[in-house]
C-alpha positions in Angstrom: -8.6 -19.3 1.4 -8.1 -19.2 5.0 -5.6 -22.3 4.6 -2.3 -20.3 5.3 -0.3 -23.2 4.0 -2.5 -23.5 0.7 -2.2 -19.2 0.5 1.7 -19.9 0.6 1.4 -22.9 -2.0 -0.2 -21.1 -4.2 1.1 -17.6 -3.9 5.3 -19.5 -4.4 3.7 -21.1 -7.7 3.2 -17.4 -9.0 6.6 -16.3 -8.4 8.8 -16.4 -11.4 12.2 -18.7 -9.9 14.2 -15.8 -10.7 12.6 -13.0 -8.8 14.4 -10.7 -6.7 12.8 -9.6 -3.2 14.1 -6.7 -1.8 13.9 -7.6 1.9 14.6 -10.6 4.0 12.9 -13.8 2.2 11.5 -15.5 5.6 10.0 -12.2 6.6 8.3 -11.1 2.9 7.4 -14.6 2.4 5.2 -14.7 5.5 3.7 -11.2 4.7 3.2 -12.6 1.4 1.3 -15.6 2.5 -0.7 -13.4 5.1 -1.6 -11.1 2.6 -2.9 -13.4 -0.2 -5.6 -15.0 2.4 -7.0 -11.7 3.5 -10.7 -11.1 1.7 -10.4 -8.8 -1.2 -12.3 -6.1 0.3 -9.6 -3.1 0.3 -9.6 -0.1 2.7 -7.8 2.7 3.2 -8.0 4.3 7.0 -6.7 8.2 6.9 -4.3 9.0 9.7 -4.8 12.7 10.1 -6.0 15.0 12.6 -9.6 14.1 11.6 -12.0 12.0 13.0 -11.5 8.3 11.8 -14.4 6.9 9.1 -13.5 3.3 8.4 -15.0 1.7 5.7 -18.0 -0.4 5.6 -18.7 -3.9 5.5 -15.3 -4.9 5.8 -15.6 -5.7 9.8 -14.2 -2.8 11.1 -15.8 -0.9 14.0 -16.9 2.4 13.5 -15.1 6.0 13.9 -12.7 6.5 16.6 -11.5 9.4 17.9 -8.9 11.2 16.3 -8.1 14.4 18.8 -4.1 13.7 18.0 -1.0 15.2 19.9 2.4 14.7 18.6 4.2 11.5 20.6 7.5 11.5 19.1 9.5 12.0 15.8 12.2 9.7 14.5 14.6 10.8 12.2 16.4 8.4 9.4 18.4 8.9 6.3 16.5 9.7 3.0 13.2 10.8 4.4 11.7 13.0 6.7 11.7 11.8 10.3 8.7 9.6 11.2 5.8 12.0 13.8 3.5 9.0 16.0 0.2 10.5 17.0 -1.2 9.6 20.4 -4.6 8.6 18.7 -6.0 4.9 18.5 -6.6 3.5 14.9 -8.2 0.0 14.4 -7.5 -2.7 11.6 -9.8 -5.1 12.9 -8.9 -8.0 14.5 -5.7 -5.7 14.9 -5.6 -1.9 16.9 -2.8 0.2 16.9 -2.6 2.9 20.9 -0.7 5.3 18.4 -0.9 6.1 15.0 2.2 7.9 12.2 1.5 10.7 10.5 0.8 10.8 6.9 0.7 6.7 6.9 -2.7 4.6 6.2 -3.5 1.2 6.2 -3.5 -0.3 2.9 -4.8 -3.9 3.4 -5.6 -6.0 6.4 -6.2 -9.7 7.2 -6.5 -12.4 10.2 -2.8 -12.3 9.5 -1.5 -9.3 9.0 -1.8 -5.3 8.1 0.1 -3.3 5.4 0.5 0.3 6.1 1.5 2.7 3.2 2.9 6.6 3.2 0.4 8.6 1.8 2.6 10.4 -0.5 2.0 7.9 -3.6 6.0 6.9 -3.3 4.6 3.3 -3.2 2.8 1.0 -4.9 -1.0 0.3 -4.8 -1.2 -3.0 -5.1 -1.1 -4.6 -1.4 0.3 -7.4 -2.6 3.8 -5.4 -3.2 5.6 -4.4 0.1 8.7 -2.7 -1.1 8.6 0.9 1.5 5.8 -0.4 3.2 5.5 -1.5 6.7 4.2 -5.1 7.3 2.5 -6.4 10.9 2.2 -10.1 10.9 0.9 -12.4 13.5 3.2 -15.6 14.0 4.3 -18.8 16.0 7.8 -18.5 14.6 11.0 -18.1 17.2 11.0 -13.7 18.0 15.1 -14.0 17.5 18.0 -13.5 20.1 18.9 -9.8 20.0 16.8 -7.9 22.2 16.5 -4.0 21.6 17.4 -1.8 24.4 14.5 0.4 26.0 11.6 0.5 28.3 8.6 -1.3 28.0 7.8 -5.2 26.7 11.0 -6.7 25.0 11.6 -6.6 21.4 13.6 -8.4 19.6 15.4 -7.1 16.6 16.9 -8.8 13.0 18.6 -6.1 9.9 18.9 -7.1 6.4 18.9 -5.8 3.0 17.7 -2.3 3.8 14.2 -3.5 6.0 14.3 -4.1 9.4 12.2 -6.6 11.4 11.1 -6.3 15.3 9.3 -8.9 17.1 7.2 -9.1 20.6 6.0 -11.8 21.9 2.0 -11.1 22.5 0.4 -9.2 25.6 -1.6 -11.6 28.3 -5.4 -11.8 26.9 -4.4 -11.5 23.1 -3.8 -14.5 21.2 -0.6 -16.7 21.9 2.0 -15.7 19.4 4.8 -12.9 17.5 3.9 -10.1 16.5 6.3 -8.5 14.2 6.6 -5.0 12.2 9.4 -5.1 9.2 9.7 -1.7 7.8 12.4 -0.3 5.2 15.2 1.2 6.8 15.3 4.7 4.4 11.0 5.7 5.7 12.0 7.9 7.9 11.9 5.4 11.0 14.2 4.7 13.4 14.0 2.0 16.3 13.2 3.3 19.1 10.7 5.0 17.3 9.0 1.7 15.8 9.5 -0.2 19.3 7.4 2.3 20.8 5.0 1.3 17.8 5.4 -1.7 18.0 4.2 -2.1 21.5 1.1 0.0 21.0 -0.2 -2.8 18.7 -2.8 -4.7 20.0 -3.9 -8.1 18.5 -7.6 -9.1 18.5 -9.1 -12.4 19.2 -9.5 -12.4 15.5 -6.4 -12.8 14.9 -4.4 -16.2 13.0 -1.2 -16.8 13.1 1.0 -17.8 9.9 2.9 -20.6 10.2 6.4 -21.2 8.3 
């Protein structure tokens, strides 16, 4: 199944022709497709104040160190602002220079990472992204409205209650987008998600979606 285009094949076979997605379609779909080719083995990575255990045998390198100081908080309606920890979490072949509070990653593959709240408001099955945030890895244009603020550019698209940044990749990383879409009522805001959006770090593992 690493095939992204036979993933994406079969994955839009599955969907019934009248299903409503409840975020941008270009943006899910890709998730979607990313998501359906990673192997099944299913993690969890806790993002406390704790030392890091990742689980085995899913290709992950061992703990990190989790000796955490706030980095910022975000503030959005419906939910309680979003805290970033200055602490290094890894979803191999992706890492990640800061980490939010009270978040864990859900499900990981060449081509993407979910990341869930802890608090059970979502669902359990990776495969659904609704309140979730999504990182994919991509070839696809980043967009033309760039987001004000220091640091590498991002570029920004709004629809439908999620919101999508992009950046192009860092020199030495793979040649490519990465993007974060994240719903807009999670508590983030985006200067808050820029700033994690450029801690992310994408491995020579890493393979890009296409489409």
């Amino acid at each position: 199944m690493d095939d992204p285009t036979r993933v994406r094949r079969a994955f839009g076979q599955a969907l019934p022709e009248d299903a409503v997605m409840p975020a941008p379609q270009e943006d899910l779909a890709r998730a979607r497709a990313a998501l359906r080719a990673r192997s099944r083995g299913r993690f969890r990575i806790g993002l406390g104040a704790l030392a890091l255990a990742l689980v085995a045998g899913v290709g992950v390198a061992g703990a990190l160190d989790r000796t955490a100081q706030p980095e910022n908080s975000a503030s959005s309606a419906g939910a309680d602002p979003i805290q970033l920890l200055a602490t290094t979490f890894v979803a191999t072949p992706y890492s990640f220079d800061l980490t939010p509070r009270g978040w864990s990653v859900q499900s990981r593959s060449p081509y993407a990472v979910t990341i869930a709240p802890d608090d059970g408001s979502t669902s359990s099955d990776p495969d659904v992204f609704v309140g979730k945030l999504v990182i994919t890895f991509d070839h696809n244009p980043v967009g033309t409205q760039v987001l004000p603020g220091a640091g590498r550019r991002v570029w920004i698209h709004a629809d439908s209650g999620y919101t999508t940044l992009s950046m192009t990749t860092a020199a030495g990383e793979p040649a490519g987008v990465v993007r974060i879409q994240y719903p807009d009522n999670a508590g983030w805001d985006r200067s808050t998600m820029a700033r994690f959006l450029r801690s992310v770090h994408v491995g020579a593992g890493a393979k890009a979606s296409l489409g």
